[in-house]
N, C-alpha and C positions, 0 to 999 in steps of 0.2 A: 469322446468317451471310449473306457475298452466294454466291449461284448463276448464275449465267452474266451477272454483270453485276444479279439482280435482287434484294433484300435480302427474307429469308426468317427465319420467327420458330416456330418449333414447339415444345411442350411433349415431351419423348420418356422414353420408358424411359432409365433407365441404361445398361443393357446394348444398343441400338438400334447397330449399325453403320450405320457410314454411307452405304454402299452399298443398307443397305435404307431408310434415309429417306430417301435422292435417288429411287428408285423407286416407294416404298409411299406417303408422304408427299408428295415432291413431284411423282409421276407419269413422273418424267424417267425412263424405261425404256430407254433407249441403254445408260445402264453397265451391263453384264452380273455376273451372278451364275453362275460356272464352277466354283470348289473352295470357296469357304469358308475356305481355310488358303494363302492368298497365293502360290501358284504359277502360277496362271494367267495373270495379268494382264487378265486379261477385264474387270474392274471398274475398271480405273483413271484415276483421272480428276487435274485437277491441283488441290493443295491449295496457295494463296499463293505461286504460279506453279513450283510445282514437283510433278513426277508421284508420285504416292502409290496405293496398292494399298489401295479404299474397303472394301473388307471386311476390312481390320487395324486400322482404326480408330472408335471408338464415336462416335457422332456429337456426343454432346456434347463431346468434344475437338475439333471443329471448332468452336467457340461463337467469334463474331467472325471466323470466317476466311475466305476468300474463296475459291471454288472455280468450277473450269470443268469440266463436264460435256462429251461431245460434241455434245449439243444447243447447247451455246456456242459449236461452234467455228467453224461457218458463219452463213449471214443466208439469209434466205428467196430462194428462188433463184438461191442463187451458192452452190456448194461453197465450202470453204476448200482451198487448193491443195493440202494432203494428200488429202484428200477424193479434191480430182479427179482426183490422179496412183493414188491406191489403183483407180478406176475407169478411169483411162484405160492402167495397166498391169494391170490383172487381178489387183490385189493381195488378192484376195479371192474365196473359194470360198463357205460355208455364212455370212459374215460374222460369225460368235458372236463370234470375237476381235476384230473388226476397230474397234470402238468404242475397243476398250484401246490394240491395237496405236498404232491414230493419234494418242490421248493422251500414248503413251510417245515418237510419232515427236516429235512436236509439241516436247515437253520436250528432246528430245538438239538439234533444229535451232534452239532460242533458246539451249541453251551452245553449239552446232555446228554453226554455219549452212551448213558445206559438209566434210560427211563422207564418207570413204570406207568402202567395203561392208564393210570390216574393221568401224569403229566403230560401225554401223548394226546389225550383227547382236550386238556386244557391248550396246549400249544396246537391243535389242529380246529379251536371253537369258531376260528375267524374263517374256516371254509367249507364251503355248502357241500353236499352230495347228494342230489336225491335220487340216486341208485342201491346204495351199497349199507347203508343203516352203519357205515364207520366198524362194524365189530370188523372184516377181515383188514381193511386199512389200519386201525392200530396193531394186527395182529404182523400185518406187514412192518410197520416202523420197527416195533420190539424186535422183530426177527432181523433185521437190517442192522440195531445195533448190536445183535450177538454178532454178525460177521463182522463187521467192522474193527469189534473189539481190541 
C-alpha cells in the first residue's frame, strides 16, 4: 500500500487492523485507538481519498490501496489549513479526537468545499469529542474552507 504518499510492504497477521499496522508497524501514532467498535472516529484516516474508520478494517484489505494518515496531511512546518484553523479556533481540548476529527473534516470539504454548520456537524456525527462540545470545531471546519476557497 501507499502511506502518505510513501509506498509500504509488510508481512501481517490476518486478523491485523489497520489502525494497528499504521501504528505498530508503521510508527505513524497520530490515528488514534478510542473504541475498537467504530464509533469514535478517533482512528480515521482516508482510505483511496475517502474517510474510513481504520479499526473496521483488516489491513490486509487495504493491499494496494492508498492512504493518508494525519501525518500526511501537513509538510514540515506549515500546518495544513485545517490544522491551522483547529489551532487558531480552539478546536481542540485533550486532542485524542482531533487527528479523526480533521481526517473526516478533510473528506466532507473535497465533496464540500464550502459547508454550512448544518453539514459540518452532520459529516462530523460519526466522531466523538468529550472535551470540546463540537461548537469551536465546526467553527474551525467553516473557517478552513473560507481559506481554502
Amino acid at each position: 500500500m501507499t502511506v502518505n504518499g510513501a509506498q509500504q510492504s509488510a508481512e501481517v497477521e490476518p486478523r491485523l487492523l489497520l489502525v494497528h499496522f499504521l501504528r505498530e508497524t508503521l510508527g505513524l501514532t497520530g490515528t488514534h485507538v478510542g473504541c475498537d467498535t467504530s464509533n469514535c472516529g478517533a482512528c480515521t484516516v482516508h482510505l483511496n481519498g475517502e474517510a474510513i474508520k481504520s479499526c473496521t478494517l483488516l489491513a490486509a484489505q487495504a493491499d494496494g490501496a492508498e492512504i493518508k494518515t494525519i501525518e500526511g496531511m501537513g509538510q514540515e512546518g506549515a500546518l495544513h489549513p485545517l490544522q491551522e484553523a483547529f489551532w487558531e479556533h480552539h478546536g481542540l481540548q485533550c486532542g485524542y479526537c482531533t487527528p479523526g476529527m480533521i481526517m473526516a473534516s478533510a473528506d466532507l470539504l473535497e465533496r464540500n468545499p464550502k459547508p454550512n454548520e448544518e453539514e459540518v456537524r452532520e459529516a462530523l456525527a460519526g466522531n466523538l469529542c468529550r472535551c470540546t462540545g463540537y461548537h469551536n470545531i465546526v467553527k474551525a471546519v467553516i473557517a478552513a474552507s473560507e481559506t481554502t476557497a
